[in-house]
PALUM-539343 format. One line per field, with one value per atom (N, C-alpha, C): residue number from 0; residue in one letter; chain; atom name; x, y, z. Coordinates in nm, 2 decimals, padded with zeros to 4 digits. Example, Ala and Ser with C-alpha at 12.3 -4.5 7.8 and 13.67 -1.06 7.14 Angstrom:
BEGIN
i <- (0|0|0|1|1|1)
aa <- (a|a|a|s|s|s)
ch <- (A|A|A|A|A|A)
at <- (N|CA|C|N|CA|C)
X <- (01.32|01.23|01.32|01.28|01.37|01.29)
Y <- (-00.57|-00.45|-00.33|-00.22|-00.11|00.00)
Z <- (00.78|00.78|00.78|00.71|00.71|00.79)
This chain:
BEGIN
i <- (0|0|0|1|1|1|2|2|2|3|3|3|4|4|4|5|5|5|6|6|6|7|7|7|8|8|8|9|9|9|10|10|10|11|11|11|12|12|12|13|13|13|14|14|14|15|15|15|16|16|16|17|17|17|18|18|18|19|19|19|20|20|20|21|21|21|22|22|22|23|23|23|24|24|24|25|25|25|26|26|26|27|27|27|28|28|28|29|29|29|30|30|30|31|31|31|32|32|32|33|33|33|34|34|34|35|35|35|36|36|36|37|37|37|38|38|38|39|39|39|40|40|40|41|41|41|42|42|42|43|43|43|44|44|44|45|45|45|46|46|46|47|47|47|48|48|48|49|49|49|50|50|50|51|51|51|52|52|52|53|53|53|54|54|54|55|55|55|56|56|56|57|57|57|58|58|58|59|59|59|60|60|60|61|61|61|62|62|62|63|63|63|64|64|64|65|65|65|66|66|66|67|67|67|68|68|68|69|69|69|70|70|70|71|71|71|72|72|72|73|73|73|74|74|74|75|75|75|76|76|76|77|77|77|78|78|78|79|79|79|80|80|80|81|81|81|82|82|82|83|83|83|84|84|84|85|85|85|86|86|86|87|87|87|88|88|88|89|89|89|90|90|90|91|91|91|92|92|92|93|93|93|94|94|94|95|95|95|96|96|96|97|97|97|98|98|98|99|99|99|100|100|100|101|101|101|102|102|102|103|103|103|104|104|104|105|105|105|106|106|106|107|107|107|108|108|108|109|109|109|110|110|110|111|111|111|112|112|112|113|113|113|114|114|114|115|115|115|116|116|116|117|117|117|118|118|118|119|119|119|120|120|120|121|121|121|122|122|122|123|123|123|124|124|124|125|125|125|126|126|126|127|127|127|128|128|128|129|129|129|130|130|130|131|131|131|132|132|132|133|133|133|134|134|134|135|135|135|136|136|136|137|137|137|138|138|138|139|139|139|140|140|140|141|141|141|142|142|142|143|143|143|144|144|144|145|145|145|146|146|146|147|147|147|148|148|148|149|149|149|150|150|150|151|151|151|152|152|152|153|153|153|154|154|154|155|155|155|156|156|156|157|157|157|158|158|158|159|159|159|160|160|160|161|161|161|162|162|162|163|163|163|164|164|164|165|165|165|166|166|166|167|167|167|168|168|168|169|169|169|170|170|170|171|171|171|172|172|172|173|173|173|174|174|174|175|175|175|176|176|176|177|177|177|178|178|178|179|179|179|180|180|180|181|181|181|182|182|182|183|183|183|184|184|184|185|185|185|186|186|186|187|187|187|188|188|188|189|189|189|190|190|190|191|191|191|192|192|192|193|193|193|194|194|194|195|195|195|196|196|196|197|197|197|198|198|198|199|199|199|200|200|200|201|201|201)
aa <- (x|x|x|x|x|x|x|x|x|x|x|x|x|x|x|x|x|x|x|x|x|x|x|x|x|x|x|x|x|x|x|x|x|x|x|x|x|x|x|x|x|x|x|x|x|x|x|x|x|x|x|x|x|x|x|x|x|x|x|x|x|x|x|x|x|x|x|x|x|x|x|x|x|x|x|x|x|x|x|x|x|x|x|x|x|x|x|x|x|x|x|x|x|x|x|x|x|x|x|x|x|x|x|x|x|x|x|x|x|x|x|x|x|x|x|x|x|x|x|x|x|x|x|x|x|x|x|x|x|x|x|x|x|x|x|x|x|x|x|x|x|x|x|x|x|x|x|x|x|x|x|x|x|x|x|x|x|x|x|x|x|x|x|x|x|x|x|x|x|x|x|x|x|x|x|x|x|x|x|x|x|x|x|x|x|x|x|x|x|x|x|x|x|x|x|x|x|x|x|x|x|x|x|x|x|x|x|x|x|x|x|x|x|x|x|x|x|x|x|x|x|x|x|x|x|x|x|x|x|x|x|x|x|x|x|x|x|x|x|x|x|x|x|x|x|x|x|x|x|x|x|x|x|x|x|x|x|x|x|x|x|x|x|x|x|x|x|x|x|x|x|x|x|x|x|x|x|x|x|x|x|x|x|x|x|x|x|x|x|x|x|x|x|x|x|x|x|x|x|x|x|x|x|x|x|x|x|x|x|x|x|x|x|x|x|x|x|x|x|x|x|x|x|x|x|x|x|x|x|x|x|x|x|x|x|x|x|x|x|x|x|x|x|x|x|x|x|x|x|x|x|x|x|x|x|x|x|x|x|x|x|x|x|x|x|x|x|x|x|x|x|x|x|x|x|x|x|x|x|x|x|x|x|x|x|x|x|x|x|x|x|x|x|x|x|x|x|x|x|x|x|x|x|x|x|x|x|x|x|x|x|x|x|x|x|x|x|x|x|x|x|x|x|x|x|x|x|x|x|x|x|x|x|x|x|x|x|x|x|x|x|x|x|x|x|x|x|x|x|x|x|x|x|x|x|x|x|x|x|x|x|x|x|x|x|x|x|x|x|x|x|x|x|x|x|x|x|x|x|x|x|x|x|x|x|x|x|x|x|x|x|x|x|x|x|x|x|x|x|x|x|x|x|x|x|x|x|x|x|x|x|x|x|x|x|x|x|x|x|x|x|x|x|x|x|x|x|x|x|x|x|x|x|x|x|x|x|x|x|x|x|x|x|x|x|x|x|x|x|x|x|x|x|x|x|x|x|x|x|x|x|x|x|x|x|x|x|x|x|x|x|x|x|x|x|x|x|x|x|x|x|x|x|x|x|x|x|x|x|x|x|x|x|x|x|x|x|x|x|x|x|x|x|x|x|x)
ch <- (A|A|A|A|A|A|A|A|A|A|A|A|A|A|A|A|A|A|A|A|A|A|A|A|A|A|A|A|A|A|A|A|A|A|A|A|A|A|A|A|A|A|A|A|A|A|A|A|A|A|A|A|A|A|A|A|A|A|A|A|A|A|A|A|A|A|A|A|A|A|A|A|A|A|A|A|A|A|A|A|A|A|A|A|A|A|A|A|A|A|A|A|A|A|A|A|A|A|A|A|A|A|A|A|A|A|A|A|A|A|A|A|A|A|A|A|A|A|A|A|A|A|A|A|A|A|A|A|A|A|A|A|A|A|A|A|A|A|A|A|A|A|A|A|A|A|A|A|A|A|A|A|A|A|A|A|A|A|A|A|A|A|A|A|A|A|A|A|A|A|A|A|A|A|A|A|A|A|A|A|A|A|A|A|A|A|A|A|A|A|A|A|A|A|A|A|A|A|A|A|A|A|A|A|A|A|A|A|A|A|A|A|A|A|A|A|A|A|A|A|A|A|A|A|A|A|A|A|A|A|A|A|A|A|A|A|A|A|A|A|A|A|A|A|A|A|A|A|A|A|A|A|A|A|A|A|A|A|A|A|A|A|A|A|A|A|A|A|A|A|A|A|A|A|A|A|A|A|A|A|A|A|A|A|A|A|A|A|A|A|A|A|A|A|A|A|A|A|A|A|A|A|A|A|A|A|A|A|A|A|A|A|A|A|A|A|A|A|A|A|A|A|A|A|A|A|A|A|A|A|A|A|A|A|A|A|A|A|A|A|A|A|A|A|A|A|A|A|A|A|A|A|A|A|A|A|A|A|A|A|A|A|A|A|A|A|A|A|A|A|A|A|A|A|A|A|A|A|A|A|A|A|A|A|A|A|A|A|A|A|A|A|A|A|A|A|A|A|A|A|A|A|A|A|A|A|A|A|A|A|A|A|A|A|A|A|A|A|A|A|A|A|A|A|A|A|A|A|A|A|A|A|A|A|A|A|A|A|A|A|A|A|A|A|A|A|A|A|A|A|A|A|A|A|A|A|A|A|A|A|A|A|A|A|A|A|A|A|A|A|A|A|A|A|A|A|A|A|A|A|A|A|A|A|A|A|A|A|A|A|A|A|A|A|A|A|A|A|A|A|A|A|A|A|A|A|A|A|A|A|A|A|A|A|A|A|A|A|A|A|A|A|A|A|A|A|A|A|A|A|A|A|A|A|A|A|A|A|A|A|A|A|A|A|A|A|A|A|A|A|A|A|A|A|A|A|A|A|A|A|A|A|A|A|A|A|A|A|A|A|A|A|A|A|A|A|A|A|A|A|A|A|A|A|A|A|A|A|A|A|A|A|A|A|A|A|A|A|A|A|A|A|A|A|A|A)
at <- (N|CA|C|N|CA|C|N|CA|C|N|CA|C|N|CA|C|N|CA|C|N|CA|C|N|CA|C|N|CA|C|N|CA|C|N|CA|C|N|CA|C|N|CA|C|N|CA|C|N|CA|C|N|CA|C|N|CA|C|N|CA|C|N|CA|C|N|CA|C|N|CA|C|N|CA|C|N|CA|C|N|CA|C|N|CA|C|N|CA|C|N|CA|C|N|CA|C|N|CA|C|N|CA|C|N|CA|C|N|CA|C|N|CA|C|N|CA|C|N|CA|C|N|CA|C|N|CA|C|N|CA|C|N|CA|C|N|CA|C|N|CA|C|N|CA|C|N|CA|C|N|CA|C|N|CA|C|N|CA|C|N|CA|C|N|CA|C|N|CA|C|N|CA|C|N|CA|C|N|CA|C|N|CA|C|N|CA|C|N|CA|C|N|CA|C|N|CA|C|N|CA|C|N|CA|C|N|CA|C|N|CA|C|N|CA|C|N|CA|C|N|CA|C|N|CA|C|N|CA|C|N|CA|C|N|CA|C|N|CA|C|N|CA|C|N|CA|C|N|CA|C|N|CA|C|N|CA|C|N|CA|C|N|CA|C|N|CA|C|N|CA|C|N|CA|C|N|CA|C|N|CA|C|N|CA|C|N|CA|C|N|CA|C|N|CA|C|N|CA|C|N|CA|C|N|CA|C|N|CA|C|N|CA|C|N|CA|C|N|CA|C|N|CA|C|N|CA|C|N|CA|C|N|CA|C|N|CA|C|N|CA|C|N|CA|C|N|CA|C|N|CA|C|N|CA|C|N|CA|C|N|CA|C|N|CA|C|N|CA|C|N|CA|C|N|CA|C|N|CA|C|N|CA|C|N|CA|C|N|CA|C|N|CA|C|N|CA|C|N|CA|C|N|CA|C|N|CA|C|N|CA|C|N|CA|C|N|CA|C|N|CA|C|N|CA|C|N|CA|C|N|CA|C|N|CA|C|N|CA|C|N|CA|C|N|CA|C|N|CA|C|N|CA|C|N|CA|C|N|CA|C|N|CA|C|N|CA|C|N|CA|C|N|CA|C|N|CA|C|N|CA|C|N|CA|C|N|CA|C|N|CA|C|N|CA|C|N|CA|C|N|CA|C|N|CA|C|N|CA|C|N|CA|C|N|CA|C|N|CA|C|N|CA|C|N|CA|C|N|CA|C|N|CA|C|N|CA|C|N|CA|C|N|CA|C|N|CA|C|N|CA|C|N|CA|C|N|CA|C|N|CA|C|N|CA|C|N|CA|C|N|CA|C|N|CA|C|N|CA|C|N|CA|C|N|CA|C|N|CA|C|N|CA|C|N|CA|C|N|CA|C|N|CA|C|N|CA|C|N|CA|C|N|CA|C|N|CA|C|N|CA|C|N|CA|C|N|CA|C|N|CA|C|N|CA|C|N|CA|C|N|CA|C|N|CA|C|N|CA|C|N|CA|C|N|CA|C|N|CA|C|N|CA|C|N|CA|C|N|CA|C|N|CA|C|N|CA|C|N|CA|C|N|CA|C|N|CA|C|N|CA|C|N|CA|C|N|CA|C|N|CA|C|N|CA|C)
X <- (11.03|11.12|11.06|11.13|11.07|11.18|11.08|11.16|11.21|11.31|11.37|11.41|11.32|11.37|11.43|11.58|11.58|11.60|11.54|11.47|11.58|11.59|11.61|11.51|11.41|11.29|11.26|11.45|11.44|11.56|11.57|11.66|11.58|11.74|11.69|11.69|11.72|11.68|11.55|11.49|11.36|11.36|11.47|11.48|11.47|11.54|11.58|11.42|11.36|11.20|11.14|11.16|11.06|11.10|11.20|11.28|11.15|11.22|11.16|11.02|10.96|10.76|10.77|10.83|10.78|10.83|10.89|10.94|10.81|10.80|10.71|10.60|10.53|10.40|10.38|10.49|10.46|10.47|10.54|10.51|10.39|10.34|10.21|10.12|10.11|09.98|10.01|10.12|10.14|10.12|10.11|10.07|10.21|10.33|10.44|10.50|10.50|10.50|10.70|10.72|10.81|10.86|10.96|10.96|11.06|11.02|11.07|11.20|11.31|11.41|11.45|11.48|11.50|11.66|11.72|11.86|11.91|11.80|11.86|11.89|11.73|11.74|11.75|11.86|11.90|12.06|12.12|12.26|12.31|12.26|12.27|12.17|12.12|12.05|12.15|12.18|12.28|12.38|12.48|12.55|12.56|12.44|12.45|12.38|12.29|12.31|12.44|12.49|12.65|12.74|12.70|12.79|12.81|12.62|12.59|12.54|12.57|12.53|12.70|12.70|12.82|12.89|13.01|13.12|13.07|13.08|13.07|12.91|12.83|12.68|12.72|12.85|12.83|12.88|12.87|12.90|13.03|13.08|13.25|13.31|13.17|13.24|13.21|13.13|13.16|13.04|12.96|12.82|12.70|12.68|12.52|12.41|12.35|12.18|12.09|11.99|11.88|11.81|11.67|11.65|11.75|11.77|11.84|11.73|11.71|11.61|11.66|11.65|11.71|11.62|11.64|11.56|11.60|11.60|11.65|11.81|11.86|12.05|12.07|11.97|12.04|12.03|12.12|12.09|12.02|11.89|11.84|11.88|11.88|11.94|11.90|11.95|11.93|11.78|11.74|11.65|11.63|11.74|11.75|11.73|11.78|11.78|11.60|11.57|11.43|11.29|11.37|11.28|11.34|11.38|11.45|11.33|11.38|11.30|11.15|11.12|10.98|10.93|11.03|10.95|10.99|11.07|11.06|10.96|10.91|10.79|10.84|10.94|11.04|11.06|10.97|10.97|11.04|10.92|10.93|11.06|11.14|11.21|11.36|11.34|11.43|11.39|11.35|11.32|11.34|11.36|11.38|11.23|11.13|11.00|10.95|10.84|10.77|10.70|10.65|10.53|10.43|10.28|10.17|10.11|10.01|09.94|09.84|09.87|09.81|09.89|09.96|10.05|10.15|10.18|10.20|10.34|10.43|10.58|10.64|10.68|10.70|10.90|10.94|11.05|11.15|11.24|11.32|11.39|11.43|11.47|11.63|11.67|11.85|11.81|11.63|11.65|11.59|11.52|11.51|11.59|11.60|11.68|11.65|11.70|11.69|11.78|11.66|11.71|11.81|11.88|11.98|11.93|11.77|11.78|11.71|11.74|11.73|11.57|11.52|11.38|11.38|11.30|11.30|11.25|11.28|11.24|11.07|11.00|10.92|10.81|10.82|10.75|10.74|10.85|10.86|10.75|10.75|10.69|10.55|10.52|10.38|10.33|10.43|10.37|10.40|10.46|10.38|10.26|10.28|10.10|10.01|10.05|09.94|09.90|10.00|09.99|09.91|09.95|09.91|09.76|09.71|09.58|09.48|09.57|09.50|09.49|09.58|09.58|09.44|09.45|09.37|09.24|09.20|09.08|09.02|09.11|09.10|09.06|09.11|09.07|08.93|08.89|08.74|08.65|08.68|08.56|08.57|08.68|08.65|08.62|08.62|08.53|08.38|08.38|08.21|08.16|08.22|08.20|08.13|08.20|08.21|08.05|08.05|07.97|07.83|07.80|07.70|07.66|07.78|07.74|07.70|07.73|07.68|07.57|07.54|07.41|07.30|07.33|07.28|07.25|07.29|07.33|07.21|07.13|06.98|06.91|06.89|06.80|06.82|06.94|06.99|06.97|06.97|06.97|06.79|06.71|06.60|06.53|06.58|06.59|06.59|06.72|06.76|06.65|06.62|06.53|06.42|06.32|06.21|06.24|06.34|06.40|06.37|06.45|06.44|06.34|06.23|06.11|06.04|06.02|06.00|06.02|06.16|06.25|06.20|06.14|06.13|05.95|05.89|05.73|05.77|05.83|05.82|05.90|05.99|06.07|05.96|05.86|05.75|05.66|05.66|05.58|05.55|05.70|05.77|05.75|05.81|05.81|05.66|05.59|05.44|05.45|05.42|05.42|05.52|05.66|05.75|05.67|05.66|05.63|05.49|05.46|05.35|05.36|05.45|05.54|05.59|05.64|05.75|05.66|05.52|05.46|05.40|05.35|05.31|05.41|05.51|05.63|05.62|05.64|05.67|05.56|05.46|05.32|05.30|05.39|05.37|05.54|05.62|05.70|05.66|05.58|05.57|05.48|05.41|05.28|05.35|05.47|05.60|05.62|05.65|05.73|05.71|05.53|05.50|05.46|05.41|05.39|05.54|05.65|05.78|05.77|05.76|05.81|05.72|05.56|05.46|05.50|05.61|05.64|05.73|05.83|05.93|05.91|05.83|05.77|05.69|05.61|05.60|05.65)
Y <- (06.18|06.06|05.94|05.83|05.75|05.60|05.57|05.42|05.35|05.29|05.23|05.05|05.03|04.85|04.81|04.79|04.73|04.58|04.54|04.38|04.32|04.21|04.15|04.08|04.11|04.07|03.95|03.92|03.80|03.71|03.71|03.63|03.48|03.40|03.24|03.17|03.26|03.19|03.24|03.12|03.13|03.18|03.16|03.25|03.39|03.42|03.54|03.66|03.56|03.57|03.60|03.47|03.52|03.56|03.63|03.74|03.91|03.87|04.06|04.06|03.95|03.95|04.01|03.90|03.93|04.10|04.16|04.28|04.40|04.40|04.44|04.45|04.31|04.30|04.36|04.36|04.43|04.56|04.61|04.77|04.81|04.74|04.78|04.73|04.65|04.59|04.72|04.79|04.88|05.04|05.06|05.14|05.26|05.19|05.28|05.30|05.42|05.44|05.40|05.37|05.30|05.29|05.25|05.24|05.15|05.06|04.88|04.96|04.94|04.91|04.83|04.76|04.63|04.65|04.58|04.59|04.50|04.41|04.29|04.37|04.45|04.51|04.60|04.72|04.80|04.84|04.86|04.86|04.98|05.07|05.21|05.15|05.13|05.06|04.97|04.88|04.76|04.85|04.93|05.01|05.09|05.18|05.25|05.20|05.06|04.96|04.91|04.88|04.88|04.92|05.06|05.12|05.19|05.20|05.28|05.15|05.04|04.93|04.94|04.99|04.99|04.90|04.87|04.82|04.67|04.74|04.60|04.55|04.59|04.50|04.41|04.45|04.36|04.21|04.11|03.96|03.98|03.85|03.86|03.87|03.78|03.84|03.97|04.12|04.22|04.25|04.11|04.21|04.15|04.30|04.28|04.20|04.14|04.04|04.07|04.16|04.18|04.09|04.16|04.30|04.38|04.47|04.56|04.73|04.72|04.89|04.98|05.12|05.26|05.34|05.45|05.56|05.67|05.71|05.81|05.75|05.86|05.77|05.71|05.68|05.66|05.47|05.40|05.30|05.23|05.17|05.14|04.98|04.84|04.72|04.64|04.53|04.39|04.31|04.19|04.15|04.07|04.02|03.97|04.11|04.22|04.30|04.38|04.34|04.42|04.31|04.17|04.08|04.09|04.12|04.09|04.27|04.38|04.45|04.47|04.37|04.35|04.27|04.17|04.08|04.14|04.25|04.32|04.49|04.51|04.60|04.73|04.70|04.87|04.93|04.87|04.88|05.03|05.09|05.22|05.31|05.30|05.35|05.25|05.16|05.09|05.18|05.20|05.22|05.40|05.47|05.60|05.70|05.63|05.69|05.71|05.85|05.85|05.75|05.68|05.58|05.67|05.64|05.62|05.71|05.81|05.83|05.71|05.69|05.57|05.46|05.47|05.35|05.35|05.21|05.16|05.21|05.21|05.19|05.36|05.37|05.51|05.54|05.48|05.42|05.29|05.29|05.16|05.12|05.01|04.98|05.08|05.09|05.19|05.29|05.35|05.50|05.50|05.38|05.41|05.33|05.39|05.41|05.28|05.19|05.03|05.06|04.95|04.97|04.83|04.80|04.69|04.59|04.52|04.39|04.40|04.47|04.43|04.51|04.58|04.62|04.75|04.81|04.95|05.04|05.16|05.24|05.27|05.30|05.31|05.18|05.04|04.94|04.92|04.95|04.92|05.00|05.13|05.23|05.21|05.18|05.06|04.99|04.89|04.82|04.83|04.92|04.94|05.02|05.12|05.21|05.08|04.96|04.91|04.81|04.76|04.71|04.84|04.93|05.05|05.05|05.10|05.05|04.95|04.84|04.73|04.70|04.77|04.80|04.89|04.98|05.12|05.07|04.95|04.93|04.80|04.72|04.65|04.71|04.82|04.87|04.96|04.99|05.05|04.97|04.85|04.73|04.69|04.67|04.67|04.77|04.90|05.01|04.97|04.98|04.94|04.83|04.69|04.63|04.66|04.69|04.77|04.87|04.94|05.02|04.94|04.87|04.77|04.69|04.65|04.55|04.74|04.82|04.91|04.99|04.94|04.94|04.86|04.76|04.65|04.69|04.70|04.72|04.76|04.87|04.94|04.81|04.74|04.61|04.49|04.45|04.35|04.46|04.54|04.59|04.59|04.60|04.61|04.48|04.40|04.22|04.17|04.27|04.20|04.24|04.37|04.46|04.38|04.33|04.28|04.19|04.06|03.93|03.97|04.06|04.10|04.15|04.18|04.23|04.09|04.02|03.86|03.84|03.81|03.72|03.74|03.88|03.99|03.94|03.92|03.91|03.72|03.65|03.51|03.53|03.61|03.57|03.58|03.75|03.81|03.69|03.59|03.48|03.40|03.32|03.24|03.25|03.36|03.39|03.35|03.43|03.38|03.21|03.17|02.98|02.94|03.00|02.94|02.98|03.09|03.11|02.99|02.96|02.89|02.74|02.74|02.59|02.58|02.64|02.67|02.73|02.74|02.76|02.64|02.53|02.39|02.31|02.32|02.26|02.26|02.42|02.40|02.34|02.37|02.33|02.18|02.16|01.96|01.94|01.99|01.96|01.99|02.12|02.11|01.99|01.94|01.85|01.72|01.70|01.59|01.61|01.70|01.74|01.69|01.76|01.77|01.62|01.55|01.40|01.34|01.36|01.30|01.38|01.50|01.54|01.53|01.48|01.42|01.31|01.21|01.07|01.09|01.13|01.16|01.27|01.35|01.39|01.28|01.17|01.07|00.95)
Z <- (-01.07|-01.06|-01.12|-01.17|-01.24|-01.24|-01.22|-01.20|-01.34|-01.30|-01.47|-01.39|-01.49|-01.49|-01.62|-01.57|-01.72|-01.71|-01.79|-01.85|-01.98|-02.01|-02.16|-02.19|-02.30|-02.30|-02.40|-02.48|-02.55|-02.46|-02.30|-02.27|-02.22|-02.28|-02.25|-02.17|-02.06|-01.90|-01.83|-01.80|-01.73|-01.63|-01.52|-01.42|-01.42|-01.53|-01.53|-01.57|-01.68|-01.69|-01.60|-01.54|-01.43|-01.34|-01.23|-01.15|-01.24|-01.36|-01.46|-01.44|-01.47|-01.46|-01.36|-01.19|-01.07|-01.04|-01.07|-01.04|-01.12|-01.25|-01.32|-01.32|-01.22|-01.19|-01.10|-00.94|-00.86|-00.88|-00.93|-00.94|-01.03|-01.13|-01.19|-01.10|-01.00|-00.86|-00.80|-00.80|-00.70|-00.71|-00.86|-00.94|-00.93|-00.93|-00.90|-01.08|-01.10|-01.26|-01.25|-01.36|-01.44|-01.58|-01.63|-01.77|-01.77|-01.89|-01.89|-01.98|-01.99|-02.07|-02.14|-02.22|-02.30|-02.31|-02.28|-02.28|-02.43|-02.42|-02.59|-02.73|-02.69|-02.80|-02.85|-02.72|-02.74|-02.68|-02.76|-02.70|-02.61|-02.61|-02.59|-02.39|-02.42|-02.29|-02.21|-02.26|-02.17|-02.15|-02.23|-02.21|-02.07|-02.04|-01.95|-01.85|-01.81|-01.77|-01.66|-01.75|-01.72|-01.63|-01.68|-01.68|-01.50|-01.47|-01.40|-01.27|-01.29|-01.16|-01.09|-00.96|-00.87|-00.92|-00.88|-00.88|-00.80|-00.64|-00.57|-00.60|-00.64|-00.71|-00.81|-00.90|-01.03|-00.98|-01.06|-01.05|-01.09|-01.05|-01.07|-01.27|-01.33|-01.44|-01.52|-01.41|-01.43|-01.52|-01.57|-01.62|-01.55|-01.51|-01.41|-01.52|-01.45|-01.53|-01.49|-01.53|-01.55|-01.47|-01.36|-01.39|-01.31|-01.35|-01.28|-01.22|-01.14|-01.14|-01.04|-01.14|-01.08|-01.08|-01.00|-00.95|-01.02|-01.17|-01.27|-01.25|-01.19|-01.25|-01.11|-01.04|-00.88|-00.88|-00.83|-00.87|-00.70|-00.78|-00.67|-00.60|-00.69|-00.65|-00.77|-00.75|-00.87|-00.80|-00.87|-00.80|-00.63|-00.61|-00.47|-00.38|-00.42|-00.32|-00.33|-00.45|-00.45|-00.36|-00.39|-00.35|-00.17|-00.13|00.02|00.12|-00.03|00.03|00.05|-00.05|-00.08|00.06|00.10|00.21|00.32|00.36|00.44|00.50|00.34|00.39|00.37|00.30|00.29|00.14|00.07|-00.10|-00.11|-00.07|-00.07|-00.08|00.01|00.06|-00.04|-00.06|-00.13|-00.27|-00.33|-00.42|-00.46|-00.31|-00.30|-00.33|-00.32|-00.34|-00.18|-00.18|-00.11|-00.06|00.06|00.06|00.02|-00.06|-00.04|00.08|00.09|00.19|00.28|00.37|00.45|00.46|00.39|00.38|00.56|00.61|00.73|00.73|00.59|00.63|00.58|00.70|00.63|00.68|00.74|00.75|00.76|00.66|00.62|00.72|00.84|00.97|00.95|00.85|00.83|00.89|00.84|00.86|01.03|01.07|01.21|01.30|01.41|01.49|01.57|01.56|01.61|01.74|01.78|01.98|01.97|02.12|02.10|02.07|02.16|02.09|01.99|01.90|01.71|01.65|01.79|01.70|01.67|01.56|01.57|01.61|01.67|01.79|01.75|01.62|01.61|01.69|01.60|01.62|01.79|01.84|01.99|02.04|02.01|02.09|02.11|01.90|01.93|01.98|02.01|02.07|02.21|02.31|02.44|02.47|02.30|02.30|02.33|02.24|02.27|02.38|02.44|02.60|02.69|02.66|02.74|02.74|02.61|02.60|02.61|02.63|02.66|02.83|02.87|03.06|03.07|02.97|03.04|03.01|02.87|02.90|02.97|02.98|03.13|03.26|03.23|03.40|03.39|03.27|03.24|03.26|03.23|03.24|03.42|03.43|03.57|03.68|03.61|03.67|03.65|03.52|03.51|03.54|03.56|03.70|03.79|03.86|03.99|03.99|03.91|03.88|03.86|03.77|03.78|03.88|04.00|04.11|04.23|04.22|04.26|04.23|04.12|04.05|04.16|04.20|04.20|04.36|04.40|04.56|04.59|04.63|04.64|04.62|04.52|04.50|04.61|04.65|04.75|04.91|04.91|05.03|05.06|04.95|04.99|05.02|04.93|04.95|05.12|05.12|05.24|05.37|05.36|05.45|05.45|05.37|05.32|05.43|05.41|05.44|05.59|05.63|05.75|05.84|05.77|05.87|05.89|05.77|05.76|05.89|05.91|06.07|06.16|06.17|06.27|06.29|06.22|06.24|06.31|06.24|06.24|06.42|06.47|06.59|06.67|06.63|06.76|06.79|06.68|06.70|06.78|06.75|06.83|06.99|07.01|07.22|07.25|07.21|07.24|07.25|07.19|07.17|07.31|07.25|07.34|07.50|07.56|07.66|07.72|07.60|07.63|07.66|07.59|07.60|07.74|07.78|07.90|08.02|08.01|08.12|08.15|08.04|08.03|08.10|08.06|08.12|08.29|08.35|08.48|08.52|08.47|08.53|08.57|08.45|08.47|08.58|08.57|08.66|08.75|08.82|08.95|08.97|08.93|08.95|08.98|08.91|08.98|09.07|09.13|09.24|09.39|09.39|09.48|09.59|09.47|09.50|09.63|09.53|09.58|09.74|09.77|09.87|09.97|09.96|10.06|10.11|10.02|10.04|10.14|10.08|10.20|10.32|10.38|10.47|10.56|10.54|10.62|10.63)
């Protein structure tokens, strides 16, 4: 199958120039084989040109303007429609060619099955694969989290044990002293005491 652009390659509109370049170049950037037609300078060309662009595609006064490009006799569109599918990502398929192996677009939004609010069932699906995946590795990282402060755990428990025998030598301390404090104490209170209650006895 072979793509057919036909061109006028002595026409005196620039637009029209340049619409044919931009079409031509893309398919040579794109390496989609083709064959230029010259319609100026061939009659037998504009002719079936012509003859073979639908009805409702032609302009009102009934001759199509270049470029025009078909897919052998199948007519594929004029240039608004090649530029429209071009910024939509659906060359391919506008054009009636296989995509490319690897290539991203492998359906034209007609041929899939568009959900109500306006997207297509493919792209959708994508993109909750990819919310999905982005949940499931959210929740890996906060497994291994978890895993790391569990890691960790044995180290602070022994911290804390350490800390703990610490308290435990510093408390056995303490009573001693305190006891010793608190036997000084009554010692000196009773030694108040006794004075007061000889007084009041005589």
């Amino acid at each position: 199958m072979v793509i057919k652009v036909f061109v006028a390659t002595s026409s005196g509109s620039i637009a029209i120039r340049k619409k044919q370049q931009e079409v031509v170049g893309f398919l040579e950037a794109n390496k989609i084989d083709f064959k230029e037609l010259d319609i100026a300078g061939d009659e037998d060309n504009r002719r079936w040109m012509r003859e073979n662009v639908p009805g409702e595609k032609k302009p009102q006064n009934g001759i199509p303007l270049p470029p025009q490009i078909f897919n052998e006799e199948q007519y594929c569109g004029d240039f608004d429609s090649f530029f429209s599918a071009k910024e939509e990502n659906i060359i391919y398929s506008f054009l009636g060619l296989a995509p490319p192996p690897g290539s991203k677009v492998t359906k034209s939004p007609e041929e899939g099955s568009s959900l109500p609010n306006g997207d297509v069932a493919g792209e959708a699906e994508s993109t909750t694969e990819g919310t999905e995946k982005t949940e499931e590795t959210g929740e890996n990282e906060g497994q291994e989290e978890n895993s790391e402060e569990a890691g960790n755990l044995p180290e602070s428990q022994e911290k804390n044990e350490e800390e703990g025998e610490r308290a435990a030598d510093e408390t056995e301390d303490v009573p001693e002293e305190a006891a010793e404090e608190e036997a000084g104490d009554e010692e000196a209170e009773a030694g108040e005491e006794d004075p007061g209650e000889e007084g009041e006895d005589s």
